[in-house]
N, CA, C and O atoms as a DFTB+ gen file, in Angstrom:
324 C
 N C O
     1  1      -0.389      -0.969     -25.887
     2  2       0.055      -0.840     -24.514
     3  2      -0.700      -1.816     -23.614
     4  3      -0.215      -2.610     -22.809
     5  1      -1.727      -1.644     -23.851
     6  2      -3.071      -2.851     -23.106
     7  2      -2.283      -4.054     -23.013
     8  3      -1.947      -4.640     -21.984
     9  1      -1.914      -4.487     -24.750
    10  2      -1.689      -6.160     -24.712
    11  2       0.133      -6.104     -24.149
    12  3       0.433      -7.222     -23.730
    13  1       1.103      -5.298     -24.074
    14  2       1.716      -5.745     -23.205
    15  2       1.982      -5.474     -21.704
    16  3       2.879      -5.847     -20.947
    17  1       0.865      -4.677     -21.534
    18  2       0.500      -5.082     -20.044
    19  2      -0.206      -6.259     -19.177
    20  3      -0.107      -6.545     -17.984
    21  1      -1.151      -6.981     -20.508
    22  2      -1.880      -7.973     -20.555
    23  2      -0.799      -9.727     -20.253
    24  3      -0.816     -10.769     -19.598
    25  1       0.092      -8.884     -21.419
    26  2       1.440      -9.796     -21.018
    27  2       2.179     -10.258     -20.352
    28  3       2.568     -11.423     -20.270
    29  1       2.558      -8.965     -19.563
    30  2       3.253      -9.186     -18.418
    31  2       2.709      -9.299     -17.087
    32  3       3.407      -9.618     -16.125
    33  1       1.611      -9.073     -17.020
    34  2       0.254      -9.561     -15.944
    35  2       0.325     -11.614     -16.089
    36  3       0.198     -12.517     -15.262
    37  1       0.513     -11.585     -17.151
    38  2       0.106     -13.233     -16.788
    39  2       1.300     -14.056     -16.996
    40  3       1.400     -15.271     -16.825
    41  1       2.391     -13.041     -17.475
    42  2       3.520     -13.529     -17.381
    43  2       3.944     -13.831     -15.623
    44  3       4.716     -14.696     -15.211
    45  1       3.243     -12.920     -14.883
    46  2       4.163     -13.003     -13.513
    47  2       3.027     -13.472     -12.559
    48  3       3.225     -13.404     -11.346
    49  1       2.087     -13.847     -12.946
    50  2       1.343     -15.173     -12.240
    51  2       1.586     -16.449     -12.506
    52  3       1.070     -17.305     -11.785
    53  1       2.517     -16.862     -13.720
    54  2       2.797     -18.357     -14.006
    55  2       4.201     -18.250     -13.363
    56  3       4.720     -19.340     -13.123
    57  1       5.004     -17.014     -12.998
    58  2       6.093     -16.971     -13.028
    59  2       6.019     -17.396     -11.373
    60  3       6.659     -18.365     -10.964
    61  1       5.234     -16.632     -10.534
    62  2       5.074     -16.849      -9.574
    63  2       4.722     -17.923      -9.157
    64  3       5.376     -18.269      -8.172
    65  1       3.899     -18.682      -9.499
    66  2       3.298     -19.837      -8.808
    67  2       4.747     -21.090      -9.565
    68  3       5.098     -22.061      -8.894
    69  1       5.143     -20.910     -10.441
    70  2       6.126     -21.779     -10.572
    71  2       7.330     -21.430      -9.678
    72  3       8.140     -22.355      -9.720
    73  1       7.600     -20.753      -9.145
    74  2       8.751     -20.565      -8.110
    75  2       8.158     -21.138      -6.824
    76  3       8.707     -21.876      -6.006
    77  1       6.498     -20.469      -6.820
    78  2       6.151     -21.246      -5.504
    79  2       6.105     -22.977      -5.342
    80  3       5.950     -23.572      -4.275
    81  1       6.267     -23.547      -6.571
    82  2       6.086     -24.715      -6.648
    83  2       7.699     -25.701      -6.168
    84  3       7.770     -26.925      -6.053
    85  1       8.532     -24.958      -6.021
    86  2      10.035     -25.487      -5.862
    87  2      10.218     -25.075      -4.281
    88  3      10.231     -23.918      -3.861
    89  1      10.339     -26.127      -3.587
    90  2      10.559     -26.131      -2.535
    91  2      11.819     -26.887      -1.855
    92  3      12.623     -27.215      -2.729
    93  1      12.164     -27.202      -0.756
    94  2      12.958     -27.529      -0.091
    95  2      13.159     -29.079       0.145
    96  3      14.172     -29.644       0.558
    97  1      12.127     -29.545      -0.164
    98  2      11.689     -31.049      -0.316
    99  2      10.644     -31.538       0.395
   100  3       9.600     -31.811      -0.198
   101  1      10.757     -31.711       1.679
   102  2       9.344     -31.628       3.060
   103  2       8.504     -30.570       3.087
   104  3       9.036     -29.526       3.466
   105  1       7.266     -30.507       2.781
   106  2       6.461     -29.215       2.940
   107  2       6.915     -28.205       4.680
   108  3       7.177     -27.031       4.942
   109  1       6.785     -29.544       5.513
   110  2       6.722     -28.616       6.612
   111  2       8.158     -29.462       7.056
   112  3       8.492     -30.462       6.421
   113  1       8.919     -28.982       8.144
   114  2      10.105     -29.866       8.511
   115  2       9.517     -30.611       9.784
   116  3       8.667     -29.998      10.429
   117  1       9.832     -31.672      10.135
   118  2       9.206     -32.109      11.120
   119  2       9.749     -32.218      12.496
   120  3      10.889     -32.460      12.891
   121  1       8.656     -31.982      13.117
   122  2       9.350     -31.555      15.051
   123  2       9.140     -30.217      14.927
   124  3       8.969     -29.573      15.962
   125  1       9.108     -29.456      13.476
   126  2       9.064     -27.605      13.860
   127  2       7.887     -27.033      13.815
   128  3       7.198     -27.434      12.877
   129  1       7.453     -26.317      14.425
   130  2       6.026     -25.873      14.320
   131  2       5.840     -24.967      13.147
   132  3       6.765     -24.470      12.504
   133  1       4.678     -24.811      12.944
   134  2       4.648     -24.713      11.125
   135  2       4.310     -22.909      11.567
   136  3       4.556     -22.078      10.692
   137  1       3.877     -22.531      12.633
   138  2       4.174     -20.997      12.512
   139  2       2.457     -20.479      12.824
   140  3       1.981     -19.408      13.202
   141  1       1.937     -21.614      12.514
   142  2       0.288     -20.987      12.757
   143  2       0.110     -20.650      14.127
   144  3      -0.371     -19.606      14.570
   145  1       0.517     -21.575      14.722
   146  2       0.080     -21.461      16.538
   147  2       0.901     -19.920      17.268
   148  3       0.564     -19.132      18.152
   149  1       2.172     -20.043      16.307
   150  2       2.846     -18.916      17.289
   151  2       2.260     -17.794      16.880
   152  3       2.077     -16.939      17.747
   153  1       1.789     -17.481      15.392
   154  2       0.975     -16.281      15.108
   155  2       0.236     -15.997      16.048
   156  3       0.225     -14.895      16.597
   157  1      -0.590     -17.116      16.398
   158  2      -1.860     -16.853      17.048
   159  2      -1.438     -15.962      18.443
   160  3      -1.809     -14.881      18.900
   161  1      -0.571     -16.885      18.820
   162  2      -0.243     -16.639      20.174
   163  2       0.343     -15.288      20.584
   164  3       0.470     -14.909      21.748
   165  1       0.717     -14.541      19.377
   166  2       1.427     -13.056      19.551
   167  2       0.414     -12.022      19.500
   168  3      -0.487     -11.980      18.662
   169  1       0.685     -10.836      20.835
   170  2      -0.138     -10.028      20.694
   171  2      -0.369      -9.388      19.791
   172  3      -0.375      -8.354      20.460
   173  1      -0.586      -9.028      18.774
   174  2      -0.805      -8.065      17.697
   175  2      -1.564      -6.678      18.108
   176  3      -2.021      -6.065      17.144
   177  1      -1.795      -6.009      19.568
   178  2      -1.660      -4.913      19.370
   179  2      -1.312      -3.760      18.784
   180  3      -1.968      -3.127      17.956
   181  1      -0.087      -3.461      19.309
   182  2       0.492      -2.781      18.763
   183  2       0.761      -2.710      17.279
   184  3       1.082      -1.646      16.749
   185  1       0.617      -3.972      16.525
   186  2       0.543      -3.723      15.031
   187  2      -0.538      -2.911      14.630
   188  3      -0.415      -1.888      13.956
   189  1      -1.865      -3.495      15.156
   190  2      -2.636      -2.985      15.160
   191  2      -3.164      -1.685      14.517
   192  3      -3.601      -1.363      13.412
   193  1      -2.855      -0.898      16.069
   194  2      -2.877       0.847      16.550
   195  2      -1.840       1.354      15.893
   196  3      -1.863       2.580      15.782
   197  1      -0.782       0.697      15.343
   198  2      -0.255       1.412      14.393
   199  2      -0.714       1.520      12.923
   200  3      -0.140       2.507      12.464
   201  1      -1.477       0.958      11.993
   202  2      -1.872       0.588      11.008
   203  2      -3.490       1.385      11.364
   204  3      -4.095       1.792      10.372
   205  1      -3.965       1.534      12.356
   206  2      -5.085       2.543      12.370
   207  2      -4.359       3.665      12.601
   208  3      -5.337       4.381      12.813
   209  1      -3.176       4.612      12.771
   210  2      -2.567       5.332      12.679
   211  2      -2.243       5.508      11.465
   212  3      -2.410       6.649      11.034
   213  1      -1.871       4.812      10.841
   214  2      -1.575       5.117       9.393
   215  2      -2.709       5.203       8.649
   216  3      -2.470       5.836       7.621
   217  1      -4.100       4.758       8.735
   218  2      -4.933       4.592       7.910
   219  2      -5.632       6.565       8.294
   220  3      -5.939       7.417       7.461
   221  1      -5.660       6.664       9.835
   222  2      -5.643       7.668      10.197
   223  2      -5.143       8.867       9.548
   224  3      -5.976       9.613       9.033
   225  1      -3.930       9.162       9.493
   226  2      -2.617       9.912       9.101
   227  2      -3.262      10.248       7.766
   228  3      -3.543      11.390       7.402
   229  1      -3.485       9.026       7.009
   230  2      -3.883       8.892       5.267
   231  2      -5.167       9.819       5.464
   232  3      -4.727      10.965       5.379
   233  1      -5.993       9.852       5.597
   234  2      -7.667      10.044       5.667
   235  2      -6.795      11.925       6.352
   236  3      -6.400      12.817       5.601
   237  1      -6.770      11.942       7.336
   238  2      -6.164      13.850       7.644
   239  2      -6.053      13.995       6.390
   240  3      -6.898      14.360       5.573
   241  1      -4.546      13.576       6.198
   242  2      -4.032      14.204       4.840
   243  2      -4.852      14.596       3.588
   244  3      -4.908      15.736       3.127
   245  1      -5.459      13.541       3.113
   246  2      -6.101      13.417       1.810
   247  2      -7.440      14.932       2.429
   248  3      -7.881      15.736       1.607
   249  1      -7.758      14.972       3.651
   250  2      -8.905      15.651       3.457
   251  2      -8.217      17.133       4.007
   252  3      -8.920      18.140       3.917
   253  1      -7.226      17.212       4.414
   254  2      -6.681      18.769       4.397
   255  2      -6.121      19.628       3.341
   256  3      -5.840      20.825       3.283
   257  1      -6.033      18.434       2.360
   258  2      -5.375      18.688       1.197
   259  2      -5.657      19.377       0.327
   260  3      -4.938      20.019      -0.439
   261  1      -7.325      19.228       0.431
   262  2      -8.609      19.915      -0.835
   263  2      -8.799      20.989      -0.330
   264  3      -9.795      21.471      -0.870
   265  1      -8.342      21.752       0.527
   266  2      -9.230      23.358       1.096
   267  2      -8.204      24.069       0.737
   268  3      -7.481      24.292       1.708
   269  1      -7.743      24.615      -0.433
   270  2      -6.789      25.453      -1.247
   271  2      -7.804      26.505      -2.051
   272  3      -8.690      26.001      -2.742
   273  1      -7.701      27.851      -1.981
   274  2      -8.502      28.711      -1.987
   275  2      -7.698      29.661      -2.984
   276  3      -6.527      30.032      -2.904
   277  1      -8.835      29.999      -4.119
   278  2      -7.499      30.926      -5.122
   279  2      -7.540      32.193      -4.925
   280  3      -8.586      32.832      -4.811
   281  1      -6.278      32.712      -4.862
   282  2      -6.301      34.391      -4.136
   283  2      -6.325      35.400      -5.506
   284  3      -5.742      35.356      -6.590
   285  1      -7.254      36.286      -4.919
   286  2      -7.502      37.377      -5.914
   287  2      -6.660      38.285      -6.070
   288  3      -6.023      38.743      -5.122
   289  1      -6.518      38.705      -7.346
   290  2      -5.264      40.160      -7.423
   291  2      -6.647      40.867      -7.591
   292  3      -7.823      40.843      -7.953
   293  1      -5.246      41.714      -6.875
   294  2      -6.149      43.615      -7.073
   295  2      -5.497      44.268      -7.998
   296  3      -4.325      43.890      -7.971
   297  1      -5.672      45.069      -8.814
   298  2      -5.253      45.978      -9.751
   299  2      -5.659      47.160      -9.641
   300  3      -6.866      47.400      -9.684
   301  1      -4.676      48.196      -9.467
   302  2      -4.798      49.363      -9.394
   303  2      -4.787      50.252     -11.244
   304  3      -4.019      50.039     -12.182
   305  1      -5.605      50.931     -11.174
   306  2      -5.786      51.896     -12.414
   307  2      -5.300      53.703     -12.459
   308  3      -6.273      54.287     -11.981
   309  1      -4.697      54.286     -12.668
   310  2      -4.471      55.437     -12.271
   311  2      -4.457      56.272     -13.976
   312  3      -3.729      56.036     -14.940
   313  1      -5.364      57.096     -13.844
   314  2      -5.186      58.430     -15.411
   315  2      -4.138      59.535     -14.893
   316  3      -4.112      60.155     -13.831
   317  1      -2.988      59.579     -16.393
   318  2      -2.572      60.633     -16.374
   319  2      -3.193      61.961     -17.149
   320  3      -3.853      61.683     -18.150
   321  1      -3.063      63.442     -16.804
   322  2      -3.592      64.339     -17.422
   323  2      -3.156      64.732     -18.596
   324  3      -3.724      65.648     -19.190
């Protein structure tokens, strides 16, 4: 099981970087901005505070999860005469 997981692990890193290698012809097109500057330029707030919300959300969960408490039976005994 190891070696064809081993397999297909390095199968889809050659697989990958050879797709990344086929491009369009021009790395970047020219006159267009390549995308770095406008990243910069966008607020990313709100991505943010949402993604500490989720990391949030995760961390509650996982720790409300463990306080499960096992309930005791009672048993009643009764003699007949």
């Amino acid at each position: 099981m190891r070696t064809i997981g081993a397999v297909l692990l390095a199968s889809s890193l050659v697989a990958s970087n050879a797709f990344a290698a086929t491009g369009t012809g021009a790395p970047l097109t020219p006159g267009k901005p390549a995308g770095v500057k406008q990243a910069q330029a966008m607020d990313n707030t709100l991505l943010l505070v949402v993604g500490l919300g989720v990391v949030a959300a995760g961390i509650a969960l996982v720790a409300s999860g463990n306080g499960k408490t096992a309930e005791t039976a009672t048993t009643t005994t009764t003699t007949a005469p």
